[in-house]
Residue, then its C-alpha position, 0 to 999 in steps of 0.5 A: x440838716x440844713x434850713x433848705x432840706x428842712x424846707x424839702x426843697x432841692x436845686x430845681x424844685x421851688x419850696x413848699x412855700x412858694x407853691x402854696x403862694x401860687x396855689x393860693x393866687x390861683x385860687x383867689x383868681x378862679x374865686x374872683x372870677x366865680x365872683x364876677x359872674x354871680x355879680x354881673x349875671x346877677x346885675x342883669x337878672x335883677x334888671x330883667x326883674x324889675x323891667x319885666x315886674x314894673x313894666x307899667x311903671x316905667x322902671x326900664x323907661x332911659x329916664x328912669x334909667x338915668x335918673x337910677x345914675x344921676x341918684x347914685x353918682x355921689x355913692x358911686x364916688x364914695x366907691x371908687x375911693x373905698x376900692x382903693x382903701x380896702x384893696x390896700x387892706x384898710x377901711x374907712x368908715x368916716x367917709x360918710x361924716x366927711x361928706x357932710x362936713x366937706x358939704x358944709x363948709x363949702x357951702x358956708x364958705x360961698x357965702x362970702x367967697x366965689x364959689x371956685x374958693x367954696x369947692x376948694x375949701x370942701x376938698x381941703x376939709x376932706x383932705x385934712x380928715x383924710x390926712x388925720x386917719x391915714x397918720x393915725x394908721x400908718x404912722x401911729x400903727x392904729x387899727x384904720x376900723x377902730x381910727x375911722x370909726x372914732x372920727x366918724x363920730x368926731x366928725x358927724x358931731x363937728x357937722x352938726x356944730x357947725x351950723x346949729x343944725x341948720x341946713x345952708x342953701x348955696x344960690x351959686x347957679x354956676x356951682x349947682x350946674x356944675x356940681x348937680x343940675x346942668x348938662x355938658x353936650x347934652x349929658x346931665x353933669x352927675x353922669x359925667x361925674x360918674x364917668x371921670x370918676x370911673x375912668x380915673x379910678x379905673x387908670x389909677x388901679x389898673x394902669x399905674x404903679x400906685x395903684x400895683x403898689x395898693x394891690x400888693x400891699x393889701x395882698x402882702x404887706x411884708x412882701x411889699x417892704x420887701x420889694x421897696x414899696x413904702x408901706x406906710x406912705x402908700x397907706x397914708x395916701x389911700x386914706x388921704x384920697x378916701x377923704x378927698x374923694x368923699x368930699x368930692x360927694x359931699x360937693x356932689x350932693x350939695x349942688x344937686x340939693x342946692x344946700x348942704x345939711x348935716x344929714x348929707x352922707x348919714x346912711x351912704x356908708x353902708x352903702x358904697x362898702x356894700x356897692x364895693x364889696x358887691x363889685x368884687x373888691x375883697x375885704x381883706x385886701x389885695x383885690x380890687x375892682x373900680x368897674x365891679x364898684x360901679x354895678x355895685x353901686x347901679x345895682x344899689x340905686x336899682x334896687x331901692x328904685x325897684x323897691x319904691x315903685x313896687x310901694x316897700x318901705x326904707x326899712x326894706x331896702x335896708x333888708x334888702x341891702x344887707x342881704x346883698x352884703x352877706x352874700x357878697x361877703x360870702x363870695x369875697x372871702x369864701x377863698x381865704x384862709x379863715 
């Protein structure tokens, strides 16, 4: 019996295996739809809660509102960046040491420097962590959970280091306008952070070939060499821009305080994953969603406002929180074959 007649194929019908790939795209498609659904409809319903529940305390008031955006803008960055990791199958756990780190080093740089060489300098420092687990992953063949989870303790230490635990102000008026507290035509400068941040994110996944080549390298890795996608550089590069963009946050988050500290970025790590696995992107790659990651994201920043103007504490946001992870969880990989 030839391979071909043990595979049950014959000249015009398509093998086993590749009907079972098609039922498989098929069926991650009606999941992620079925996804999309509880996460919007969701979004709206909690929105239609809160403004209904804390109708006098101003909850749907446009300055609450864009205050909900402006609190989570450096989340929402730290998003569009997991998307793109996860989605290529990998994870990054240091971004929320990277933040603080990129945050502090810029800060301590203009002190000496214009504050151009300062922002410059936090990118660089995220580019280079960036850079360190993306070589550990794909070129020493490392497991990305257990690289990130290492740096992240590396990193949140150097942090901490760095400046003896003291926080850094940052008097630099032209940085803390750009950066967190000005307006361009109007708009609060964290918004049009959150709408590059998006919009680029969005053209990168849904319109370029990087980001076709993330997808189908989370989707498929041995399919993906074999298609001549370079499977370890592309992963290198995810984790590389993962860093980068965390540290965008991290500048973020520094020019909205005006001073960085090494507590910066400390709890947002659940978070952003929570906001990006909310927002539809699977956690075991080959699905992403930057629009998904943004009401993620919102929909983070909404309930911890909810929750403090209804008078509930930290440690039931964080209930709250995680809640919302084991049901997107569940929704994200209700399709897979476990």
């Amino acid at each position: 019996m030839t391979s071909f007649q043990r595979a049950g194929g014959s000249g015009r019908d398509s093998p086993p295996g590749r009907s079972t790939a098609g039922e498989g795209r098929a069926s991650r498609l009606s999941g992620a739809r079925l996804s999309a659904f509880v996460i919007y409809g969701g979004f709206l319903a909690i929105f239609a809660a809160f403004a209904v529940i804390l109708r006098d305390d101003g909850f749907a008031a446009p300055s609450n509102l864009l205050n909900i955006v402006q609190q989570t803008t450096p989340v929402t960055v730290m998003a569009v960046g997991a998307v793109f990791v996860l989605a290529a199958g990998e994870i990054d756990l240091s971004i929320g040491s990277v933040v603080a780190v990129a945050a502090l080093v810029g800060a301590v740089v203009m002190r000496q420097e214009p504050w151009p060489m300062g922002v410059a300098a936090g990118l660089f420092a995220g580019l280079a962590v960036g850079a360190l687990n993306g070589a550990l992953v794909a070129y020493a063949r490392l497991p990305s959970f257990l690289v990130t989870l290492a740096t992240m303790g590396v990193f949140a230490g150097l942090a901490r280091r760095l400046t003896d635990l003291k926080s850094v102000p940052i008097e630099n008026d032209a940085f803390n306008a750009l950066f967190g507290s000005g307006a361009l035509f109007g708009v609060p400068s964290l918004f049009w952070w959150t709408l590059v941040a998006a919009a680029v994110g969005y053209y990168a996944l849904a319109e370029t070939r990087f980001g076709a080549h993330v997808l189908a390298t989370g989707d498929n890795p041995r399919a993906a060499r074999a298609t001549g996608i370079e499977v370890p550089r592309l992963r290198f590069a995810v984790m590389a821009m993962s860093g980068t963009i965390a540290a965008l946050a991290g500048l973020i988050y520094a020019g909205r305080l005006h001073g960085a500290r090494y507590t910066l970025g400390e709890g947002d790590l659940l978070t952003a994953i929570a906001a990006v696995i909310v927002g539809g992107t699977r956690l075991n790659g080959g699905q992403g969603s930057i629009f998904g990651a943004l009401i993620g994201s919102w929909l983070m920043g909404m309930l911890n406002n909810g929750l403090i103007l209804m008078g509930y504490e930290p440690s039931d946001q964080m209930i709250a929180r995680g809640l919302i992870i084991l049901v997107a969880v569940a929704l994200t990989l209700r399709d897979s074959d476990r």
